[in-house]
GULUMDO-427489 format. One line per field, with one value per atom (N, C-alpha, C): x, y, z; chain; atom name. Coordinates in pm, 1 decimal. Atoms other than C-alpha are relative to their C-alpha. Layout:
REM residues N
xx = [X | ...] .
yy = [Y | ...] .
zz = [Z | ...] .
unit = [A | ...] .
site = [CA | ...] .
//
This chain:
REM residues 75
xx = [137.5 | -183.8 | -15.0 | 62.9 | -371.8 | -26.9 | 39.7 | -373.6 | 3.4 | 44.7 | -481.5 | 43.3 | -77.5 | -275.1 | -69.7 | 87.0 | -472.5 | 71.2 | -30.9 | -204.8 | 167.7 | -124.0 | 167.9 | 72.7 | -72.0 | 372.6 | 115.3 | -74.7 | 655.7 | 1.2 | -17.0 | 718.8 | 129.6 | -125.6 | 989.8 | 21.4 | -72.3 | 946.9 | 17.6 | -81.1 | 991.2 | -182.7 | 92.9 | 706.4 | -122.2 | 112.0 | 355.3 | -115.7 | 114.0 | 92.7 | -144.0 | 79.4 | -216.5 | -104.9 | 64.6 | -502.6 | 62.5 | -59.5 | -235.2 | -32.1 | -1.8 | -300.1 | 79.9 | -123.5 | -31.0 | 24.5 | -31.9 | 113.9 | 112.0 | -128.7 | 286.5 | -8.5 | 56.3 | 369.9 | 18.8 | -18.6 | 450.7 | -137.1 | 115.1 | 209.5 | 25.5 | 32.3 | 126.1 | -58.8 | 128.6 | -123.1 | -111.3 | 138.9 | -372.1 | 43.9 | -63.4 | -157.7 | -107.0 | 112.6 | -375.0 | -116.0 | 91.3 | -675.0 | -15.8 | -50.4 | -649.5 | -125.0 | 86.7 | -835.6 | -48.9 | -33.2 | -716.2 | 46.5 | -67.5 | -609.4 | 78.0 | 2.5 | -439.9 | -109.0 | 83.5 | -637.0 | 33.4 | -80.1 | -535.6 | -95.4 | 76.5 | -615.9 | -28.1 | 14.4 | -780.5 | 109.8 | -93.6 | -540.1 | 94.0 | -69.2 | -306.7 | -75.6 | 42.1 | -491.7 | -34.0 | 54.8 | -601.2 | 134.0 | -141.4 | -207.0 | 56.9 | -5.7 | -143.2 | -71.4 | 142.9 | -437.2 | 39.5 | -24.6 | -280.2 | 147.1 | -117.1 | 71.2 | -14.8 | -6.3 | -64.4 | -46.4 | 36.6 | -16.1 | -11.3 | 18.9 | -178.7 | 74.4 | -83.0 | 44.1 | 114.0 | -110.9 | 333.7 | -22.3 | 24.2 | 175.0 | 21.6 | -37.7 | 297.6 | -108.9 | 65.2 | 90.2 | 35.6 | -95.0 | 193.1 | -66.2 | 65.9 | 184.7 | -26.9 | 20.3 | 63.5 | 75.0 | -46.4 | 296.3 | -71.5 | 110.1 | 151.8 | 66.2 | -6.5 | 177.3 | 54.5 | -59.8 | 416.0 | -21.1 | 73.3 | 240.0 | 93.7 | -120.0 | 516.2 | -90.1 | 46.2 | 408.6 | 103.5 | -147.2 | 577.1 | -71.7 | 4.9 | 590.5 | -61.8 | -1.4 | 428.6 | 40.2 | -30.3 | 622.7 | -42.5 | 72.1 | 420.9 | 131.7 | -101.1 | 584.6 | -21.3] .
yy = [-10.1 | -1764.7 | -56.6 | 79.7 | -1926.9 | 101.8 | -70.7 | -1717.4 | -49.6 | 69.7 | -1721.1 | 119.8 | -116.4 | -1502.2 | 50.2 | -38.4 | -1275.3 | 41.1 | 58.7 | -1247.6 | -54.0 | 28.5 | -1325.2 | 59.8 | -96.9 | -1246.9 | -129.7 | 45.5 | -1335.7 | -37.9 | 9.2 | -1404.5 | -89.3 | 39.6 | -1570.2 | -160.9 | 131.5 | -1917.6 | -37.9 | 6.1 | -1820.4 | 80.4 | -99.6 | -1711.4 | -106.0 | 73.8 | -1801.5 | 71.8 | -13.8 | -1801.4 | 49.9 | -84.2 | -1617.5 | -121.6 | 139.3 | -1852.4 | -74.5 | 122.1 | -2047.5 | 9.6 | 13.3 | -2118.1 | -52.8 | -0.7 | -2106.5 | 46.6 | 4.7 | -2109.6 | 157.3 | -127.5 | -1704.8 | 50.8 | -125.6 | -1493.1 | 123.3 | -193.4 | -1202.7 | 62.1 | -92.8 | -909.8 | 31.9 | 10.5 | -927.6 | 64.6 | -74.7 | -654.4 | -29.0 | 41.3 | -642.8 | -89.7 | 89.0 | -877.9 | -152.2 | 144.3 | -1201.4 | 25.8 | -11.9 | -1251.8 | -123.7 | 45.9 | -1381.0 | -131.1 | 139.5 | -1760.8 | -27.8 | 28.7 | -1831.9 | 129.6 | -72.0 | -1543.8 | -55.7 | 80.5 | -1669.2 | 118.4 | 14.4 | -1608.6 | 116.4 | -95.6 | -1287.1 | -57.0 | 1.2 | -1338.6 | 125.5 | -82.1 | -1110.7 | 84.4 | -15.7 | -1052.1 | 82.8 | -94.7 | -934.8 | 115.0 | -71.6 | -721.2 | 149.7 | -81.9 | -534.8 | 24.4 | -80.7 | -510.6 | 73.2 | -133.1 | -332.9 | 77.6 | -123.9 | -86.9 | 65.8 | -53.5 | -41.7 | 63.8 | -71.0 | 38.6 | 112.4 | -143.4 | 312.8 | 92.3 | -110.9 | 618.6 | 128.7 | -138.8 | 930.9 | 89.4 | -94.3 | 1135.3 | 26.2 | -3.1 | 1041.0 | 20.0 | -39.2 | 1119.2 | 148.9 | -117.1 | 1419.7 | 97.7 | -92.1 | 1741.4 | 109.3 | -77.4 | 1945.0 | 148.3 | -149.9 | 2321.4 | 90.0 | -52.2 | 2509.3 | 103.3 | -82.4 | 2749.2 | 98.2 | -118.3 | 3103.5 | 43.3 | 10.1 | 3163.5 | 178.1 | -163.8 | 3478.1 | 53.2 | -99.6 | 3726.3 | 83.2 | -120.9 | 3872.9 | 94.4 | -100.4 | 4221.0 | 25.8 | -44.4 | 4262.5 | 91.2 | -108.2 | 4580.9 | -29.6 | -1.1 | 4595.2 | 107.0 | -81.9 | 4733.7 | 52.7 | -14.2 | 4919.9 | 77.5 | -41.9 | 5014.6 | 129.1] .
zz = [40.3 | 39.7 | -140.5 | 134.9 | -260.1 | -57.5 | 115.8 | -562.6 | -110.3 | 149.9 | -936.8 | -61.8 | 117.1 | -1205.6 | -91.9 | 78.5 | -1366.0 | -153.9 | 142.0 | -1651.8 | 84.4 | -63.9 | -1635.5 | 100.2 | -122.5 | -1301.7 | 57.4 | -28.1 | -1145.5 | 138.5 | -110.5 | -783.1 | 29.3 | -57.2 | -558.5 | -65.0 | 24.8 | -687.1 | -171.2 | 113.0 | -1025.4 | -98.3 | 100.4 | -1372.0 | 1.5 | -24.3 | -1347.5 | -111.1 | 81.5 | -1642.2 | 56.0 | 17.1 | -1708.4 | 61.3 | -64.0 | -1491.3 | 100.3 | -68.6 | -1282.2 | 147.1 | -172.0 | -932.1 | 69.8 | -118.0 | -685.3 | 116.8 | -155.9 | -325.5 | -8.4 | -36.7 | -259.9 | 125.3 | -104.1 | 41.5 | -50.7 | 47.4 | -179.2 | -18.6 | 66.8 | -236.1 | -137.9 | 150.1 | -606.0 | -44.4 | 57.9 | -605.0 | -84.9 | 105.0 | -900.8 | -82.3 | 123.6 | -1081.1 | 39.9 | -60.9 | -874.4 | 71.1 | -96.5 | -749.7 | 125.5 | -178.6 | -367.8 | 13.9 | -41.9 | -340.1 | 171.6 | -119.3 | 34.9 | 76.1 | -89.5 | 249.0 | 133.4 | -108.0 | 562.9 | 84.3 | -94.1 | 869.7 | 87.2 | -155.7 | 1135.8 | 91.3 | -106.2 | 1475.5 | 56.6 | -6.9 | 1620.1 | 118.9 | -131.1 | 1957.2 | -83.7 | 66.4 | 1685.6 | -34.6 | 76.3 | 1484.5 | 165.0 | -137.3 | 1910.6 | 12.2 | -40.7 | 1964.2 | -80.2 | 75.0 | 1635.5 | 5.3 | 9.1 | 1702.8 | 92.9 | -149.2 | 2077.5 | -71.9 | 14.8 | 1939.8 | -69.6 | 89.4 | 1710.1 | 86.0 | -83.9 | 1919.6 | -64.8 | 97.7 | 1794.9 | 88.6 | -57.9 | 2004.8 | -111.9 | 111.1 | 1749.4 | -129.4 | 116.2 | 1440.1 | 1.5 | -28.1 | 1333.4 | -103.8 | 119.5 | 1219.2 | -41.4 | 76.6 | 949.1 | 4.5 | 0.3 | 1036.8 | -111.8 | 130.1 | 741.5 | -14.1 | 6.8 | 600.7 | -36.0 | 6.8 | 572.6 | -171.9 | 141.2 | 170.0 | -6.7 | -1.7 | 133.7 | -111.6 | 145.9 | -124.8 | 10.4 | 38.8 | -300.2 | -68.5 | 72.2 | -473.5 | -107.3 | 105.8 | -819.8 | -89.7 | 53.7 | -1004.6 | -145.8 | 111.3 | -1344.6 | -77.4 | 65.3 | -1576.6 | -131.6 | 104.8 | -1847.6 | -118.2 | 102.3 | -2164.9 | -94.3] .
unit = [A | A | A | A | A | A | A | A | A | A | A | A | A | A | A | A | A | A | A | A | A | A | A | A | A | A | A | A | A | A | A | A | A | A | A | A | A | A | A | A | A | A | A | A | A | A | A | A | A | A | A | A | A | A | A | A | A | A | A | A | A | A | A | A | A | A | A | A | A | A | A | A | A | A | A | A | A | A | A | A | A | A | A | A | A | A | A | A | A | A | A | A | A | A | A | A | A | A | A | A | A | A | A | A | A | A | A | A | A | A | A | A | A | A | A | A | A | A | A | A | A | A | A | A | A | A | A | A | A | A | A | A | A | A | A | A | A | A | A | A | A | A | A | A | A | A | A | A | A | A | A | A | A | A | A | A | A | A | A | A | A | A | A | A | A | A | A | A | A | A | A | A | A | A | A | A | A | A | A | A | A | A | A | A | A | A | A | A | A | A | A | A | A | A | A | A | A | A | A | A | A | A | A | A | A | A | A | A | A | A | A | A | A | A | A | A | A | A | A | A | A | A | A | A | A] .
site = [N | CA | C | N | CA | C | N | CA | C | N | CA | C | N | CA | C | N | CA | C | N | CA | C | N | CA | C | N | CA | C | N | CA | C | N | CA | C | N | CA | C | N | CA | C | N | CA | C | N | CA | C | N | CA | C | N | CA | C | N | CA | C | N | CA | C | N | CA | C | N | CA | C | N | CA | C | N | CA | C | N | CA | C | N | CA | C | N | CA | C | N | CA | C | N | CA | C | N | CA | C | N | CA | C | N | CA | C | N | CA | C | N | CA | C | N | CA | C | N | CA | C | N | CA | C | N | CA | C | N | CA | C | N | CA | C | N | CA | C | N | CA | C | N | CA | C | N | CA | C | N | CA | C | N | CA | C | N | CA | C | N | CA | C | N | CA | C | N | CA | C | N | CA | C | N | CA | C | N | CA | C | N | CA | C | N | CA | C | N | CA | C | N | CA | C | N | CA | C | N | CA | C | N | CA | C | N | CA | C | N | CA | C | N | CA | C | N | CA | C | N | CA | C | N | CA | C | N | CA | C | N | CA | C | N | CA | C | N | CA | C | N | CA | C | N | CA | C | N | CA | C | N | CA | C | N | CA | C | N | CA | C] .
//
């Protein structure tokens, strides 16, 4: 994808100035802002949606919060 370096960053093909516009596949986060994205099709984007099975997500049973009782000791 086509990005533009919002200050200095590094990536795989080496150090890239503050402004520069360049060719990456890394994720760069907030370090660039994204010119070109490539393209998804959508066919993909319907077979990752089909493989996510909510059966396998797991849910977390809440533990019941054990109220200890502690003695105050007055003096």
């Amino acid at each position: 994808m086509l990005v533009k370096a919002k200050w200095n960053v590094k990536d795989a093909s080496g150090w890239h100035g503050a402004g520069d516009v360049f060719e990456t596949e890394d994720n760069l986060g907030n370090a660039v802002e994204i010119l070109d994205a490539p393209k998804v099709k959508a066919a993909d984007v319907v077979k990752a949606v089909e493989e996510q099975d909510p059966a396998k997500e797991e849910v977390k049973a809440e533990k019941p919060k054990a109220a200890t009782r502690r003695k105050r000791i007055s003096e």
